[in-house]
C-alpha positions as CSV (number, residue, x, y, z in Angstrom):
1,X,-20.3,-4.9,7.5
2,X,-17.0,-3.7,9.0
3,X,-16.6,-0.8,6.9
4,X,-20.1,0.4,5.8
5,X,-19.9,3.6,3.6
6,X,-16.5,4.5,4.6
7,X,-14.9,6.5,2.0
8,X,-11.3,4.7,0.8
9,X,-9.0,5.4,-1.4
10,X,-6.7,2.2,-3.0
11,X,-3.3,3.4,-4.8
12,X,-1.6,1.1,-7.4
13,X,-5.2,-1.2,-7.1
14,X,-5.0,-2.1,-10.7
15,X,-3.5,-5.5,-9.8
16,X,-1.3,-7.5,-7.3
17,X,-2.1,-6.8,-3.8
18,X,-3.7,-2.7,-4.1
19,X,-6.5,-5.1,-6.1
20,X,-7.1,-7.8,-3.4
21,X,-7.0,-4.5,-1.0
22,X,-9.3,-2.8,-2.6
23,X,-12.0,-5.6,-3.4
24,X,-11.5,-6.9,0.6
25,X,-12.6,-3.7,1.5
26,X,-15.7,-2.8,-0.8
27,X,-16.7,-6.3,0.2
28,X,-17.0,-5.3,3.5
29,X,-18.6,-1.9,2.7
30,X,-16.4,0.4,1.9
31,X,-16.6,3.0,-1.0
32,X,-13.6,2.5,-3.0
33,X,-11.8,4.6,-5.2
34,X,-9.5,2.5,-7.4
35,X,-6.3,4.4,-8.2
36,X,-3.5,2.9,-11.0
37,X,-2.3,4.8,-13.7
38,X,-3.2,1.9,-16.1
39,X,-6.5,2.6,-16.7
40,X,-7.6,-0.7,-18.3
41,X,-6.7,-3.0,-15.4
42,X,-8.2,-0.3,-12.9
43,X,-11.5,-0.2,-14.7
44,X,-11.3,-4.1,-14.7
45,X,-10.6,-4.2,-11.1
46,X,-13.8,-1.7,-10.6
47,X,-16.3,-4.2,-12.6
48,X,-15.1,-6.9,-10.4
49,X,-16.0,-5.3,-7.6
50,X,-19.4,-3.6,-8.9
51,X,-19.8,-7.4,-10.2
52,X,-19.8,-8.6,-6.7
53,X,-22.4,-6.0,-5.2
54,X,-19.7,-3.6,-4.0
55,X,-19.3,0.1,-4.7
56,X,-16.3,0.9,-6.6
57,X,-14.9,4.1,-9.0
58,X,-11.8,4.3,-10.7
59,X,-9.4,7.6,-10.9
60,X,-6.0,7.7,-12.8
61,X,-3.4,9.8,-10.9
62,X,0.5,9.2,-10.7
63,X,0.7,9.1,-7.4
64,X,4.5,11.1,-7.6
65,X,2.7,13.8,-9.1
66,X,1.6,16.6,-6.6
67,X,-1.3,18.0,-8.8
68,X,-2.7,14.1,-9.4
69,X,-2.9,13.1,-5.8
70,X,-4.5,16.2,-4.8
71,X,-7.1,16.2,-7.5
72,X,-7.3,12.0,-6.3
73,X,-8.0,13.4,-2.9
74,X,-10.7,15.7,-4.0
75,X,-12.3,13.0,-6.1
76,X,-13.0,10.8,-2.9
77,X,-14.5,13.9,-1.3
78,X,-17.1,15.0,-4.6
79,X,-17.9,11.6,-4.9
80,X,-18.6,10.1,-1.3
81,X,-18.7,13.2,0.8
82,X,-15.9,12.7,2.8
83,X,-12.9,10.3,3.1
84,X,-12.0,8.0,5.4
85,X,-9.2,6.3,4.8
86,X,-5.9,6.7,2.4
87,X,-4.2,3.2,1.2
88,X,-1.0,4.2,0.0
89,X,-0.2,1.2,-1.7
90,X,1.7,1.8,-5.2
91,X,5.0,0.9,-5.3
92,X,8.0,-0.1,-7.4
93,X,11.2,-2.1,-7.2
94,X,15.1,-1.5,-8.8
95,X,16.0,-5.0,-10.1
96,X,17.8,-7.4,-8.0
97,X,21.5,-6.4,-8.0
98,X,24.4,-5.1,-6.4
99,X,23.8,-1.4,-4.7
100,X,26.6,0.1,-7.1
101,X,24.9,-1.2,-10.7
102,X,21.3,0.9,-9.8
103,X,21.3,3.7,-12.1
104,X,20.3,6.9,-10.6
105,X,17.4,7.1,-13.0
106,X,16.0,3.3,-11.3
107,X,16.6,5.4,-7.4
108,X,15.1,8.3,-8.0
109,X,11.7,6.3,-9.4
110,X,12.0,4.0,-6.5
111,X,12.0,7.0,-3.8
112,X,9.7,9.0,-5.8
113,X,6.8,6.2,-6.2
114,X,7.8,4.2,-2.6
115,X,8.5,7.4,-0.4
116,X,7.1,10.8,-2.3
117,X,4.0,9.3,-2.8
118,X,3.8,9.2,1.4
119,X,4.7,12.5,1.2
120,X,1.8,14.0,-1.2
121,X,-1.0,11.9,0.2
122,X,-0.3,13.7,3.6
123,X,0.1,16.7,2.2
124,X,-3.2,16.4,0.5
125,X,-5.3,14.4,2.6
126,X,-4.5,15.5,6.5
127,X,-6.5,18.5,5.8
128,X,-9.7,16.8,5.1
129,X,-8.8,14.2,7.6
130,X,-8.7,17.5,10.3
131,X,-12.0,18.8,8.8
132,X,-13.5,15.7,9.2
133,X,-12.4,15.4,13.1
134,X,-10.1,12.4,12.0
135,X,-8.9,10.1,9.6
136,X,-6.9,6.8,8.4
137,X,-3.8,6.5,6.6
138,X,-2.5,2.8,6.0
139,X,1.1,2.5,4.1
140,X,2.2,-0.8,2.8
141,X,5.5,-0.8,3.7
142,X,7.8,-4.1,3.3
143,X,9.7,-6.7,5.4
144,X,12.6,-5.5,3.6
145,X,12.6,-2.2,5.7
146,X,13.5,-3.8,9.0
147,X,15.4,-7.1,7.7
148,X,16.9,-6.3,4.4
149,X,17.8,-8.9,1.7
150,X,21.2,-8.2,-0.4
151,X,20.8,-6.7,-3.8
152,X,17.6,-4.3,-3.0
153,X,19.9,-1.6,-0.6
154,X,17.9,1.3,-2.3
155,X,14.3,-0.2,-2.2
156,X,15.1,-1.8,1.3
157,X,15.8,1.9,2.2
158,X,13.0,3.1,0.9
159,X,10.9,0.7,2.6
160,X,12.4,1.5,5.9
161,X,12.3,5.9,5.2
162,X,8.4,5.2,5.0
163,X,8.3,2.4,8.2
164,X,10.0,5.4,10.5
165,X,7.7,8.4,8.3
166,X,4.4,6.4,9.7
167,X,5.6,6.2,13.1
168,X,6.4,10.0,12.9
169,X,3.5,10.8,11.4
170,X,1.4,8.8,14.0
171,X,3.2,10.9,16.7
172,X,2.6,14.2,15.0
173,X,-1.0,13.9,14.0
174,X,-2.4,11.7,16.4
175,X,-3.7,15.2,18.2
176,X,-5.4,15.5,15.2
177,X,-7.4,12.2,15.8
178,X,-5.6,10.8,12.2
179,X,-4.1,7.3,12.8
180,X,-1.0,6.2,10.6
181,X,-0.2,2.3,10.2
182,X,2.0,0.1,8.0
183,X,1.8,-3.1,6.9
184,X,4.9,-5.2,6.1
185,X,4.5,-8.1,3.4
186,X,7.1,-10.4,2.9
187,X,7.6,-11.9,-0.9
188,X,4.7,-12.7,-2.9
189,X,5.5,-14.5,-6.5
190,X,2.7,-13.8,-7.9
191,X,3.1,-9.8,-8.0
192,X,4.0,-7.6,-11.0
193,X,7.6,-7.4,-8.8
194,X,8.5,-10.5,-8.0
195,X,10.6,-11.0,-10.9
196,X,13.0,-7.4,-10.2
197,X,12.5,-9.1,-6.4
198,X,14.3,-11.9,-7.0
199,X,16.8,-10.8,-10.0
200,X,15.1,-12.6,-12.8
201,X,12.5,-15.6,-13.4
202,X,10.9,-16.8,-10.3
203,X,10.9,-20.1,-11.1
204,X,10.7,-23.2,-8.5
205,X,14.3,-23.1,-7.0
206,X,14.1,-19.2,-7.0
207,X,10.7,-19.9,-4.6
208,X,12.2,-22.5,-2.9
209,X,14.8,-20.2,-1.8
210,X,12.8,-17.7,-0.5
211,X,10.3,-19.4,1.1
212,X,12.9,-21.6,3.2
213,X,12.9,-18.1,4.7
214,X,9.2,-18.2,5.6
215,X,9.2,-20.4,8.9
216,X,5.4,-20.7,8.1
217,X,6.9,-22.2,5.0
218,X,4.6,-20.3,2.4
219,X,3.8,-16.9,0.7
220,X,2.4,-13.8,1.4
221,X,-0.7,-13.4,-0.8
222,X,-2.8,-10.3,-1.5
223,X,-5.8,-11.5,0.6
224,X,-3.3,-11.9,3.8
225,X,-2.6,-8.7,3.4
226,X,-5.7,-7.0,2.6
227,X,-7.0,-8.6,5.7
228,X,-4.6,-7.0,7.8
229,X,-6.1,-3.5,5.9
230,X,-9.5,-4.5,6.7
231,X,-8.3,-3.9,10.5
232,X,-6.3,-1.0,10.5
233,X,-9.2,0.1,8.2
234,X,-12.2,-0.5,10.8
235,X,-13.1,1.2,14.2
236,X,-11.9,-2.2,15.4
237,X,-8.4,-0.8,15.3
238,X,-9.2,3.0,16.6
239,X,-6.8,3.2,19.2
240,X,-4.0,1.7,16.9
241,X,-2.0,4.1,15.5
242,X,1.8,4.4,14.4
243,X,2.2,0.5,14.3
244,X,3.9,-2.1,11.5
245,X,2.1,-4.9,10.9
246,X,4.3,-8.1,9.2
247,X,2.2,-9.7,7.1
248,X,5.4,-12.6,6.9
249,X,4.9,-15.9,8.4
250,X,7.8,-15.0,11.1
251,X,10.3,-14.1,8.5
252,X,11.0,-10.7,10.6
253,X,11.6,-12.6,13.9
């Protein structure tokens, strides 16, 4: 198994893509902790994995929330001795629309769950990560940080403030033997999202729209991406540090 008894922590696993994340990794190993602050679909996410043979826990922290993370942080370490590697995965959306109709209330959530939550987990984790003689922290990013689509200026931004953080962070604590990587997903219907994504129902001419955008002429789905965790995640990748990933199909060239 790739990631045998490596200690990982999952944020915003109780569905979409943190979910396939998190049961791609257990299945190769890994210890997960599932983070969501919807306890019922973390828990369910946690079975599934248990169901499967994998090892699996569930901790409820908002992830925007200084005190949360760092008690999510210390949960890894009580319950798997160490921990190896920090998914920063939650995320949220404004609704499709023109820059000007956002409400300040809709920016400030996106920054604070897209681009504080970056913030905490190294605040929390790089010290145990420099205890530990190194560590992994993997931040799913977007394609919409380094080729925006019109009506998501603020989350595009957002996207791209925690695409430039990683590669400054890779720079910074690489001394430290701590690698930070992002991985860029283009749309995926089938997300909690999609719908603020595309401004309303994503229905078949709504898909057909974006995916003429896709030269691989499909979706992103949640195992694409978790795969491309599983390798940042592994000493496969242990000299790969401060790189973006596009989990896209070409949309980015």
């Amino acid at each position: 198994m790739r990631l045998k008894d490596k200690s990982i922590i999952v944020t915003g696993a109780g569905g979409g893509i943190g979910e396939g994340i998190a049961k791609r990794l257990a299945a190769e190993g890994a210890q997960v902790i599932v983070n969501d602050i919807q306890e019922d679909l973390g828990h369910q996410v946690v079975a599934s994995i248990r169901d499967a043979g994998g090892s699996a826990s569930f901790f409820r922290a908002d992830v925007t929330r200084s005190d949360d993370v760092r008690q999510l942080v210390a949960a890894a370490v009580q319950r798997h001795g160490r921990l190896d590697v920090m998914v920063n995965n939650a995320g949220w959306t404004h609704r499709n629309q023109p820059a000007l109709d956002v409400s300040e209330d809709d920016f400030d959530r996106c920054y604070a769950i897209n681009v504080k939550s970056i913030y905490l987990s190294t605040i929390h984790a790089t010290p145990v990560f420099r205890s530990q003689g190194g560590g992994s922290f993997i931040n799913i990013a977007s394609t919409a940080g380094i080729r925006p689509r019109p009506g998501l200026t603020w989350y595009n931004g957002s996207k791209g403030a925690v695409i430039t953080t990683s590669k400054s962070l890779a720079a910074e604590l690489g001394g430290d033997n701590i690698r930070v990587n992002c991985i860029n997903p283009v749309f995926n219907p089938d997300t909690g999202l999609s719908a603020d994504f595309a401004g309303g129902p994503v229905d078949e001419e709504r898909k057909a729209r974006f995916r003429a955008s896709i030269p691989l002429g499909r979706f992103s789905t949640a195992l694409d991406v978790a795969n491309a965790a599983l390798y940042l995640a592994s000493d496969e990748a242990a000299f790969i540090s401060g790189v973006c990933i596009e989990v896209d199909g070409a949309r980015c060239v």
